[in-house]
C-alpha positions as CSV (number, residue, x, y, z in Angstrom):
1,X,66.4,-7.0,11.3
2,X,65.4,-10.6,10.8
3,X,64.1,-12.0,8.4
4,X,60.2,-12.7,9.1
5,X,60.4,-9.1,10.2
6,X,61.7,-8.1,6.7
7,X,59.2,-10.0,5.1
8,X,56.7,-9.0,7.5
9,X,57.1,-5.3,6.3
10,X,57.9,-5.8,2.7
11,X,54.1,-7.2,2.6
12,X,52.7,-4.5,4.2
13,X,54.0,-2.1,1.7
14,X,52.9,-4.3,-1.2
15,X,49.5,-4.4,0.5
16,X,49.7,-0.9,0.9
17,X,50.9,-0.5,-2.3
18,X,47.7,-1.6,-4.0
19,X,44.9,-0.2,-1.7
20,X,46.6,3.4,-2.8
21,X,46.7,2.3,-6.5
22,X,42.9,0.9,-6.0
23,X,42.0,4.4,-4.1
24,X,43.7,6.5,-6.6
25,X,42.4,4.4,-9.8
26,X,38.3,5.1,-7.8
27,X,39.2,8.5,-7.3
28,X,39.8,9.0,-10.9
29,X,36.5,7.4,-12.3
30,X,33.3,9.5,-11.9
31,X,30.6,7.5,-11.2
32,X,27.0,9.2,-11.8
33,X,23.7,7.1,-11.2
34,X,21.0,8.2,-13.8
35,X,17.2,8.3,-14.2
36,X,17.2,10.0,-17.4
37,X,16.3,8.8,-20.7
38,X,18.3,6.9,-22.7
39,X,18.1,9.1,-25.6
40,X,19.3,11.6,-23.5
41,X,22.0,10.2,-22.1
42,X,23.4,8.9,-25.7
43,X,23.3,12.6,-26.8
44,X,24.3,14.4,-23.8
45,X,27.4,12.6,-22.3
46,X,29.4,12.1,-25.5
47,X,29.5,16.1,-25.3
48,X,30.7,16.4,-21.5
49,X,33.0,13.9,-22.5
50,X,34.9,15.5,-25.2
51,X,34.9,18.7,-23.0
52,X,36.7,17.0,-20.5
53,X,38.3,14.1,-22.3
54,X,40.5,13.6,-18.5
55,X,37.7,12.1,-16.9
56,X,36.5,8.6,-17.0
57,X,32.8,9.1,-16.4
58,X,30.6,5.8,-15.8
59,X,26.8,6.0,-15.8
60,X,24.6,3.7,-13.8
61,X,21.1,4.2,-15.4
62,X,18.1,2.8,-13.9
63,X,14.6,3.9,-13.3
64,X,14.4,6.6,-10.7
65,X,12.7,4.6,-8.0
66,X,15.3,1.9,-8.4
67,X,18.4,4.6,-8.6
68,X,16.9,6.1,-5.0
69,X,17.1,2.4,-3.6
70,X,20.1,1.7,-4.9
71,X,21.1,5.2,-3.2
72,X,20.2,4.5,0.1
73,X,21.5,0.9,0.3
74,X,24.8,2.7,-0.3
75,X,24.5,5.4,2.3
76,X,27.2,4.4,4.8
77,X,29.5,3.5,2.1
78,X,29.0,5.3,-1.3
79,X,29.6,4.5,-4.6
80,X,28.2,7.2,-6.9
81,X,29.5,10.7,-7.6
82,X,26.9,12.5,-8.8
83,X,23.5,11.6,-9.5
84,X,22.2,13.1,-13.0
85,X,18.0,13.4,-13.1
86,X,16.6,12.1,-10.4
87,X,12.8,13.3,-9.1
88,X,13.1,17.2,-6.9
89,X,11.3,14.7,-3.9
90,X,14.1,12.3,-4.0
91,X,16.6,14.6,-4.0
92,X,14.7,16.2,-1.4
93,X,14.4,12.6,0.9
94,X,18.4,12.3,0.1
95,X,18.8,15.4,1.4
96,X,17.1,15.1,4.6
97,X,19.1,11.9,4.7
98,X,22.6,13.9,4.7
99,X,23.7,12.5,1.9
100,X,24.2,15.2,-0.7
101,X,26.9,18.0,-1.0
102,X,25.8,21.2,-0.8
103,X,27.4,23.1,-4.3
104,X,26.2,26.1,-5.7
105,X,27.0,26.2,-9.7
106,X,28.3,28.4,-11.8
107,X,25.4,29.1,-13.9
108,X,22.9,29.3,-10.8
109,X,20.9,32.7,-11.1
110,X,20.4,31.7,-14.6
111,X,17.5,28.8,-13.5
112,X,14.1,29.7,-13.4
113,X,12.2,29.6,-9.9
114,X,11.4,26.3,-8.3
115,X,14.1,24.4,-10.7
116,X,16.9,24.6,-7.4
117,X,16.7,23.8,-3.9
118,X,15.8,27.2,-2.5
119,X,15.8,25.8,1.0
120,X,19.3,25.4,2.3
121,X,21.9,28.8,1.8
122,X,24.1,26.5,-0.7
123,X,21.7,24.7,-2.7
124,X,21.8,20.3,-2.5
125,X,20.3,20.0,-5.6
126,X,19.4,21.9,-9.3
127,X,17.0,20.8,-11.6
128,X,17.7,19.9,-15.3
129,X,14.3,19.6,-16.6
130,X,10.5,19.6,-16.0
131,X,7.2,17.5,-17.3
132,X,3.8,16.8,-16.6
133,X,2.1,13.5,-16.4
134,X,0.2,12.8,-19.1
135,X,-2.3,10.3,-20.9
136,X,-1.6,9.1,-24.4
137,X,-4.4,7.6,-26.6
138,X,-4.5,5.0,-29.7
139,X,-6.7,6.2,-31.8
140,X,-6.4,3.2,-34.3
141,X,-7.6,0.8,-31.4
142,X,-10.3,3.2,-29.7
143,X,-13.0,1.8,-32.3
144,X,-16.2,4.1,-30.8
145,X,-14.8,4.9,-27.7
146,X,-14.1,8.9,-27.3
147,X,-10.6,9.6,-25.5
148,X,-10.6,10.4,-22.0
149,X,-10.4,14.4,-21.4
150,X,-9.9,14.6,-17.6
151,X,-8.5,12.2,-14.9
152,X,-11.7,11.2,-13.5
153,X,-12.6,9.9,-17.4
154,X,-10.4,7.0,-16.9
155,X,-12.4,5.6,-13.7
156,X,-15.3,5.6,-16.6
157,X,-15.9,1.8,-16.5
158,X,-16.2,2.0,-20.5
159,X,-12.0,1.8,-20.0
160,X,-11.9,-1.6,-17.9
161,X,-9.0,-3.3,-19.4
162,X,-8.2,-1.0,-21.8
163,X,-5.6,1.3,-19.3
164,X,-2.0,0.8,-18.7
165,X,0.3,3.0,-15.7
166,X,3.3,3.0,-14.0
167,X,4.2,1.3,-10.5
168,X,5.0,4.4,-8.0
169,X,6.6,2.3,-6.0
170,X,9.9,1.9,-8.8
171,X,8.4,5.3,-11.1
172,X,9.0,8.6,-10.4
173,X,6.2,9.2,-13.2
174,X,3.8,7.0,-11.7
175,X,4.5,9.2,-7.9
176,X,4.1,12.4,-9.0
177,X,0.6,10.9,-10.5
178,X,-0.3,9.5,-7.1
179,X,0.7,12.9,-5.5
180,X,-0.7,15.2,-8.3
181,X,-4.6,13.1,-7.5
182,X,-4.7,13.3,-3.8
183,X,-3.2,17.1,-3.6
184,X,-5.9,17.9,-6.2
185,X,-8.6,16.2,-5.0
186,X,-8.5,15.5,-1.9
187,X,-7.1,12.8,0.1
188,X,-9.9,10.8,0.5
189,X,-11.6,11.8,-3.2
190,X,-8.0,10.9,-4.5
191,X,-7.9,7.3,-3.1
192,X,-12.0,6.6,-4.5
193,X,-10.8,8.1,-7.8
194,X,-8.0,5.5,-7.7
195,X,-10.0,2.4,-6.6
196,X,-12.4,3.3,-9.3
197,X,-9.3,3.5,-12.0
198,X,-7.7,0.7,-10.7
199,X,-10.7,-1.0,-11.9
200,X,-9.6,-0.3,-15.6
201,X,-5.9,-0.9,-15.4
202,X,-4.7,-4.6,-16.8
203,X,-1.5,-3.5,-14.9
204,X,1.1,-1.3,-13.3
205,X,4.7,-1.8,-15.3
206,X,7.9,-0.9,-13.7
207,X,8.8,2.5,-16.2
208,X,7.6,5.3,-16.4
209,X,7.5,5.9,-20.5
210,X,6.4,2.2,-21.0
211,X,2.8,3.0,-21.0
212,X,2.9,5.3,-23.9
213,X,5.2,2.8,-25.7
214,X,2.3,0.3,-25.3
215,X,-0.6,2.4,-26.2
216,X,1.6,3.1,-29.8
217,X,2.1,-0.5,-30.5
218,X,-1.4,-1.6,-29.6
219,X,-1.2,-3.3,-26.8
220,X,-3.3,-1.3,-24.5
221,X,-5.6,1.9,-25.5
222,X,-4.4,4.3,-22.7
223,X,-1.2,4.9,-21.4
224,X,-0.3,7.2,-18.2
225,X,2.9,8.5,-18.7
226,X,4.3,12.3,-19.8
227,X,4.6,13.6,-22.8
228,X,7.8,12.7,-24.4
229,X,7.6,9.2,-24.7
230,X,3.9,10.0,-26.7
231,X,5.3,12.3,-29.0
232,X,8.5,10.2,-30.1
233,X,5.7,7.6,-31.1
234,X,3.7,10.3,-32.8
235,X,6.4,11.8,-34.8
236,X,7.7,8.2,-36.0
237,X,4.2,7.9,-36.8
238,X,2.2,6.1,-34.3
239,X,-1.7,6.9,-34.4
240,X,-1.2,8.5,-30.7
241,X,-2.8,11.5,-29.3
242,X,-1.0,12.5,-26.2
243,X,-3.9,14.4,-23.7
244,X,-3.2,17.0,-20.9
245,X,-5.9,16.7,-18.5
246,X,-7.2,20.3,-17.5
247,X,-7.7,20.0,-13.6
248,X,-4.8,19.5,-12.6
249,X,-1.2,17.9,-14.4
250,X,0.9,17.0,-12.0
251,X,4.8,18.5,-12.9
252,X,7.7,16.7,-11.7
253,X,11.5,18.6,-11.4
254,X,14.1,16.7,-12.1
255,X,17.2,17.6,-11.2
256,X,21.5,16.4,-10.4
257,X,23.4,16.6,-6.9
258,X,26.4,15.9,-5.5
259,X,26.7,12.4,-3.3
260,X,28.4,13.2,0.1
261,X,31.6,11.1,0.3
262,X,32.1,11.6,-3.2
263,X,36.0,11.1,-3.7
264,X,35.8,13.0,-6.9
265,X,34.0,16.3,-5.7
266,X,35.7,18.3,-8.4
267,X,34.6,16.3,-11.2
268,X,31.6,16.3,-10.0
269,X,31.6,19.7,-9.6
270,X,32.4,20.2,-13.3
271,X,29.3,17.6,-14.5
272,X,27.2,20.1,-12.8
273,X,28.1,22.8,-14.0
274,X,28.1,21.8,-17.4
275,X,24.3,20.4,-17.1
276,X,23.5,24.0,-16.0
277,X,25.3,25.3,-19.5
278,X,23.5,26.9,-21.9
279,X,24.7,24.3,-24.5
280,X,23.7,21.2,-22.1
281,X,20.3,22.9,-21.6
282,X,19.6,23.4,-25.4
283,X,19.9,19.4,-26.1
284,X,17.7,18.9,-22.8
285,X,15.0,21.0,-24.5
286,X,14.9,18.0,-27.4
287,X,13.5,15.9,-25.2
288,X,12.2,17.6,-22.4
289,X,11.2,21.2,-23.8
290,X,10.9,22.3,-20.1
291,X,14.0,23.1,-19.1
292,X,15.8,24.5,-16.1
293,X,17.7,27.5,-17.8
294,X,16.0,30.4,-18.5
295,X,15.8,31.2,-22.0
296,X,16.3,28.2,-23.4
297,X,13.3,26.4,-25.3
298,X,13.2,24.1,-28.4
299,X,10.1,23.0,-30.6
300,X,9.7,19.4,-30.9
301,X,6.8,18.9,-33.9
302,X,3.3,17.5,-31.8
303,X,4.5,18.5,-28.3
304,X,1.5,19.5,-26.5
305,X,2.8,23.9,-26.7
306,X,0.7,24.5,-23.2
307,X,2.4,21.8,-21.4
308,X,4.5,24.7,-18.9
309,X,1.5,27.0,-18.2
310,X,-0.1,24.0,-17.5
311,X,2.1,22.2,-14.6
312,X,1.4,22.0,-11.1
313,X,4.7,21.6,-9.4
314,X,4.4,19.1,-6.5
315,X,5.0,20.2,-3.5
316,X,8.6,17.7,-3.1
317,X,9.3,18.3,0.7
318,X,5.5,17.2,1.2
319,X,6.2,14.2,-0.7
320,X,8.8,13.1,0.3
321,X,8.2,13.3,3.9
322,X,4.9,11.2,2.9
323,X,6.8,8.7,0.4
324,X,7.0,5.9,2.1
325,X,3.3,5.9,3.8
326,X,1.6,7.3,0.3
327,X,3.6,4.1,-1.2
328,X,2.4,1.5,1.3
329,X,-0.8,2.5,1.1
330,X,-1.1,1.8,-2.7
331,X,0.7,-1.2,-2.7
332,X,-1.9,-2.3,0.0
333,X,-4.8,-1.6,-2.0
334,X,-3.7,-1.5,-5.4
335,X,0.1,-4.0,-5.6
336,X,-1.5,-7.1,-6.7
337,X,-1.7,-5.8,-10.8
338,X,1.8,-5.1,-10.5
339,X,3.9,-6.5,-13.0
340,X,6.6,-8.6,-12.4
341,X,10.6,-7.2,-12.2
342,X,13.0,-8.1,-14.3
């Protein structure tokens, strides 16, 4: 053999060499992308993480409108292994795309109806948790003004520059809102309501807990968010009241899937399951007393009590076969109060 042959091959195999030690060193790493809270996440992990100290899990959080981009840019060439809380109508659009793993977990006749995919024999997706939108009021700024009781209050022009809201095009809070008004009222009702709100709104920030964050510090009077973020202001004492409109709250299920072309299906498999656990559902319920378990509930002081006989699940294959028009729309009329990205 001569020698540039020699070296020819000796190359390869170092070559070769490291794209194994690359693969096997990827394969190893569990990579999950993440729309849920941050308080959450601190809490949550650290436990799956001492349950399985052998895997090196890596989270990728973002909000959920940005996580279902990032998804889809990735589609021919995936990078995440799970996906932990994302919106049921994402999941749903993914899906459709082909791009989730069908896995049925071990814990799966324990969730309650309409928190799995009950569309495909091996479910794509299970939830992890439920809200409802909802508005939270300052009652330290309101001066005379009464708080809104019902959706169509906040087109009241007495609220014209006093009303913050998510951006459905990067919140999954905002797009359940969007969905929630024209399923309730009516296509065309839903768009006057919103021309008539949009009136009122200084602008539409990128998160979907921000709003409630700025109604507790005063910068704005009314926030549009959910719950949670309200009562974490309430309970560190913020002069909040956090308001479940009666004609309709719009509920959003979030849930965790599999990414097709995952090269660590098993560990996936185990993050999963464990979300599904009793014990993983309990510290859900802290934050997000809808939960996907049945059975499982915990009291957080000032959380509005009739928040789950009050939610109107969305109907997700609906929205997400409308997404994309529903989003272009209100970027058409509405885009121009958006705030800028970071």
């Amino acid at each position: 053999m001569n020698t540039a042959i020699r070296r020819g091959l000796s190359a390869t195999v170092v070559a070769l060499a490291a794209y194994l030690s690359a693969a096997g060193a990827q394969a190893g790493t569990l990579t999950v992308y993440s729309g849920a809270d941050e308080a959450l996440v601190t809490e949550l992990i650290p436990v799956f993480r001492a349950k399985h100290p052998d895997i090196d899990l890596q989270m990728i959080r973002d909000s959920g409108g940005a996580i279902v981009a990032r998804l889809l840019a990735e589609k021919d060439s995936p990078r995440a292994d799970a996906i932990f809380t994302l919106p049921a109508n994402a999941l749903v659009l993914l899906g459709q795309q082909g791009m989730l793993e069908p896995y049925r977990p071990a814990d799966f006749d324990e969730l309650k109806p309409g928190m799995r995919d009950e569309v495909n024999p091996v479910p794509t997706w299970v939830a992890q948790d439920a809200w409802t939108n909802a508005i939270c009021f300052n009652t330290a700024e309101a001066g005379d003004l009464p708080p809104p009781q019902s959706w169509k209050d906040l087109a009241d022009p007495k609220y014209r520059g006093k009303i913050v809201m998510p951006d459905p095009g990067s919140s999954g809070t905002a797009l359940t809102m969007v969905a929630n008004w024209l399923q309730v009222m009516g296509e065309e009702e839903g768009w006057k309501f919103m021309t008539a709100l949009d009136q009122n709104v200084t602008q539409y920030v990128h998160s979907g807990s921000a709003p409630c964050r700025m109604a507790a510090r005063g910068e704005t009077l009314i926030g549009l968010s959910y719950p949670y973020p309200g009562v974490k202001e309430i309970n560190q004492g913020a002069p909040l009241q956090v308001i479940l409109p009666p004609e309709g709250n719009g509920a959003e299920v979030e849930g965790n899937a599999i990414v097709k072309g995952s090269k660590n299906v098993a560990d996936a498999q185990k993050l999963i399951d464990f979300m599904m656990s009793e014990e993983a559902q309990q510290i859900t319920a802290k934050y997000l007393p809808v939960v996907a378990r049945k059975g499982v509930h915990a009291d957080i002081p000032n959380y509005p009590a009739e928040e789950e006989a009050r939610m109107r699940l969305i109907d997700y294959t609906w929205l997400a076969d409308h997404k994309q028009a529903l989003l272009d729309e209100w970027k058409n009329r509405f885009g121009s109060k958006s705030a800028p990205k970071n």
